[in-house]
C-alpha positions as CSV (number, residue, x, y, z in Angstrom):
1,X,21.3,23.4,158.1
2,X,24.4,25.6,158.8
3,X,25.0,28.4,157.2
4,X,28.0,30.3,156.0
5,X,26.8,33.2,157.1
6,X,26.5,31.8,161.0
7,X,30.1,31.6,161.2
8,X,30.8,35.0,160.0
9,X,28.2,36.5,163.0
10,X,29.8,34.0,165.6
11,X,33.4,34.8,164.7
12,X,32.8,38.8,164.8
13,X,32.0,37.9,169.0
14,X,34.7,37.0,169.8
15,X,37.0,40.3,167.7
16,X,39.2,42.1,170.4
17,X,40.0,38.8,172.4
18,X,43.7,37.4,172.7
19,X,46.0,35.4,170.2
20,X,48.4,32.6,171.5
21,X,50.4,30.5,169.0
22,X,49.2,26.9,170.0
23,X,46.8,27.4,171.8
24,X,43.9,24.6,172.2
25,X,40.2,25.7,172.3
26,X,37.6,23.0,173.7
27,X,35.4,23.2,170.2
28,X,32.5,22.0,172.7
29,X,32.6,24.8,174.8
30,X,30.3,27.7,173.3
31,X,31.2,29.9,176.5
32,X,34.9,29.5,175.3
33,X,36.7,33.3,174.8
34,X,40.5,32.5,173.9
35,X,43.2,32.4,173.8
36,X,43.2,32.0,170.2
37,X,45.3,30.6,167.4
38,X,44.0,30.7,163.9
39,X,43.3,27.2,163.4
40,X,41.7,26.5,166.7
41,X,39.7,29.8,166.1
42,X,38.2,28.3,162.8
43,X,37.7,24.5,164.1
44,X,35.6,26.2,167.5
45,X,33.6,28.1,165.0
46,X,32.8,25.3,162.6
47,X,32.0,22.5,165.4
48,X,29.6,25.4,167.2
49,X,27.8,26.0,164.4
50,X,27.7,22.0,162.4
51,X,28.3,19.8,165.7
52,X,30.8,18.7,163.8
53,X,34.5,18.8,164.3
54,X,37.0,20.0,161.0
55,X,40.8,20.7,161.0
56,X,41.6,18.5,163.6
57,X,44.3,15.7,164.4
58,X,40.8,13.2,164.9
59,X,37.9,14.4,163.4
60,X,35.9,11.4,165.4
61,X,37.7,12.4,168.8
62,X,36.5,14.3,172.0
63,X,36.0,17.5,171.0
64,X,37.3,19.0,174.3
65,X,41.1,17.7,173.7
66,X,40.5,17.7,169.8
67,X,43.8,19.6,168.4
68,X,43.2,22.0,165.3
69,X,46.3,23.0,162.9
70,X,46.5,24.6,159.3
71,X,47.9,21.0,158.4
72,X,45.3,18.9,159.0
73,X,42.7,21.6,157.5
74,X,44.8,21.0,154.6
75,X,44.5,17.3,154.8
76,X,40.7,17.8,155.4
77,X,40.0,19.5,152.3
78,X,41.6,17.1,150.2
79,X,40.1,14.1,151.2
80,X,37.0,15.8,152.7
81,X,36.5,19.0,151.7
82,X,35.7,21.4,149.2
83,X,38.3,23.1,147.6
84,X,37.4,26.5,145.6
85,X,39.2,28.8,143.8
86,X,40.5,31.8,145.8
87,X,37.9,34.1,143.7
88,X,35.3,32.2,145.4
89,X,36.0,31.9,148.5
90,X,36.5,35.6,148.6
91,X,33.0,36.1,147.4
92,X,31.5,33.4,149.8
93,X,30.5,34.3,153.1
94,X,32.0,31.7,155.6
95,X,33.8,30.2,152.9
96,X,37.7,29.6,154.6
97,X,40.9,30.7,153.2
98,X,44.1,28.8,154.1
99,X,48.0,29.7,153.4
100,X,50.1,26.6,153.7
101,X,52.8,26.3,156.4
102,X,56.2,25.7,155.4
103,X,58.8,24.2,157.5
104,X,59.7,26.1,161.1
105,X,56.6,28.6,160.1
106,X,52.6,28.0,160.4
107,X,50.0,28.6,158.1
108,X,47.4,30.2,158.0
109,X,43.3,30.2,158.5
110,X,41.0,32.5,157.9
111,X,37.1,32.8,157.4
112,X,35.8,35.4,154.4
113,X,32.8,37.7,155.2
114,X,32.2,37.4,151.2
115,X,32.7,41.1,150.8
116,X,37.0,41.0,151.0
117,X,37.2,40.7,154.5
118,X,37.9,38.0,157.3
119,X,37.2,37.4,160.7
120,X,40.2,35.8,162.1
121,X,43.0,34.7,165.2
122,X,45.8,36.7,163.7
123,X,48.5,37.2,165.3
124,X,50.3,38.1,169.3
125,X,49.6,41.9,168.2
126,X,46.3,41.8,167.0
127,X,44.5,39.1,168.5
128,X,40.9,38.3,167.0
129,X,40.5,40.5,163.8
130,X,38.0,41.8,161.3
131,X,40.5,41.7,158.4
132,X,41.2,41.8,154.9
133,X,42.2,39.4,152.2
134,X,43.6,41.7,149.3
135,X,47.6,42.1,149.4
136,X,48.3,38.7,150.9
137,X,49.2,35.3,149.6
138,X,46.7,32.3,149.6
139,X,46.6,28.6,148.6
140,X,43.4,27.3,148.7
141,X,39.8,28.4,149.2
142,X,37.6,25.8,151.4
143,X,34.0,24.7,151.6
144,X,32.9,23.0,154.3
145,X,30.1,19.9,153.6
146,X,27.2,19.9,154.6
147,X,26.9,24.1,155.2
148,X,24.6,26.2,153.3
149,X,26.7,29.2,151.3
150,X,25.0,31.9,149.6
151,X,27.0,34.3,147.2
152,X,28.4,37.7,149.1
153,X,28.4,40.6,147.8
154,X,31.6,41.2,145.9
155,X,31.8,39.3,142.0
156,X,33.8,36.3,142.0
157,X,36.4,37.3,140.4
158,X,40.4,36.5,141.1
159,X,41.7,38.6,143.4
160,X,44.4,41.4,142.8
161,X,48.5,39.7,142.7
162,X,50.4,39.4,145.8
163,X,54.1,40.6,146.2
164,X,55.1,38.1,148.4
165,X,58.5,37.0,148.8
166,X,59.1,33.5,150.2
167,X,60.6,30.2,149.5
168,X,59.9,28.4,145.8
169,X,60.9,26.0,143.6
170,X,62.9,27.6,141.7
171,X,64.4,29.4,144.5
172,X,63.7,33.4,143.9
173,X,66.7,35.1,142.9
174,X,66.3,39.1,143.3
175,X,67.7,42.4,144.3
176,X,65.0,42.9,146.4
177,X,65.7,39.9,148.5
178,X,68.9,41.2,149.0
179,X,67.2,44.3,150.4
180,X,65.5,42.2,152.7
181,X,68.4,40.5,153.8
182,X,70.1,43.7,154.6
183,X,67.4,44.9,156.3
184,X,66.8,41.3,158.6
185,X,71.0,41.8,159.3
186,X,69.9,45.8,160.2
187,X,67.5,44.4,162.8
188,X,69.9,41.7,164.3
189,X,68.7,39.2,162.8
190,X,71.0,36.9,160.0
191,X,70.0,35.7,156.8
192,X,73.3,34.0,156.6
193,X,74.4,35.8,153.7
194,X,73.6,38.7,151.5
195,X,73.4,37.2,148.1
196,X,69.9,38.0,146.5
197,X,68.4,34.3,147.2
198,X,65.3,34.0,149.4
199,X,66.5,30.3,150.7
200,X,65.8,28.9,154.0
201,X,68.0,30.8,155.9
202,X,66.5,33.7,154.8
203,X,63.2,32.4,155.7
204,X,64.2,31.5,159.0
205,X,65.7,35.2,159.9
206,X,62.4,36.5,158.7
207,X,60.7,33.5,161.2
208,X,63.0,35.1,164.1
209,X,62.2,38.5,163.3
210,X,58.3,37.8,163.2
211,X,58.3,35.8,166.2
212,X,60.1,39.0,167.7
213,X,57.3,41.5,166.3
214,X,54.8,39.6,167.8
215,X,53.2,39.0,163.9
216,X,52.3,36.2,161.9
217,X,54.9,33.5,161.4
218,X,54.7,32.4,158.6
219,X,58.7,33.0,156.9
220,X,56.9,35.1,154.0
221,X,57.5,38.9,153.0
222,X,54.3,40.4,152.6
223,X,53.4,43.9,153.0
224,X,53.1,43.7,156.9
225,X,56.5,42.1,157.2
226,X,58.4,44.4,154.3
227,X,56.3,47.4,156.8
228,X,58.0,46.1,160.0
229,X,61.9,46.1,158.0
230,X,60.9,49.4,156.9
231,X,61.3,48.4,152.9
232,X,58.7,48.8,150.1
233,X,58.0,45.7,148.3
């Protein structure tokens, strides 16, 4: 049987190697050494060490052509997965961590070493990372069937909060969205307005601006993002 802790070792060889949004990864190909996107990244690791193929627009398809996205790892876990709580998947070696995508931005994939940090496709400017999963905003923890997980190392317990700013429901109304919206129109890049509300035109300046860094694009305000306007969340 799989393991959780296969995927961390098999991830880790391919750290260093290059990131490109979209980019499809044969899952059958073990030889395979990017490009990388996050998505593909995880499927390839999954089907090399199951056989089996997770994420994907067919699950039953060739895995050659298969096409992995955040979206259909989300549909995966709800009618085939395992969803965890985000304590435990932090815990959990090989357990998967997944950010949502919201309209115009991608999610997000990631696989836990079970002791805070990830291995992961990250982004244009970092390409295949050991990384970390404190200070950043997270959905959904996932168990894959049929793999054996042992606890890591770390206690499962919740993680510290995120200062994320992105768009809810309620919409967030704040002063320091209004900071971020000066700083986006600083940098060239227009929220549309200055008026304290992170809507979607806010989130789609912050899209431009991380397409334009070469970072994840994902339309949130994290730490990395606030670090790139040059604001403190």
């Amino acid at each position: 049987m799989a393991t959780g802790q296969q995927f961390i070792t098999l991830g880790k060889t391919r750290v260093g190697q290059k990131y490109v949004l979209g980019a499809l990864a044969p899952k059958d190909n073990q030889d395979f050494k990017g490009p990388w996107d996050c998505a593909e990244f995880v499927s390839w690791v999954i089907f090399q060490t199951t056989g089996k193929l997770y994420g994907c627009n067919s699950n039953s398809g060739n895995p050659a052509t298969a096409d992995a996205f955040t979206g259909f790892f989300k549909r995966d876990v709800e009618k085939l997965g395992i969803p965890v709580s985000l304590a435990e998947a932090r815990a959990t070696p090989g357990a998967l961590l997944l950010r949502f995508g919201i309209k115009k931005a991608i999610g997000h994939i990631v696989i836990s070493d079970g002791k805070g940090g990830t291995v992961e496709a990250h982004s244009h400017i970092d390409g295949v990372i050991n990384g970390k999963l404190d200070g950043r905003r997270w959905d959904t923890g996932i168990l894959i069937p049929g793999v054996d997980y042992q606890q890591g190392k770390i206690s499962p317990k919740a993680p510290p909060a995120v200062n994320v700013f992105r768009v809810t429901k309620p919409l967030t109304i704040s002063p320091k969205v209004g900071e971020i919206q000066r700083a986006l129109l600083s940098k060239g890049f227009d929220p549309q307005g200055i008026d304290d509300i992170y809507g979607r035109d806010t989130a789609n300046a912050v899209i431009s601006f991380q397409k334009h860094e070469g970072i994840l694009v994902d339309g949130e305000v994290g730490s990395t993002t606030a670090a790139r306007l040059g604001i403190v969340l």
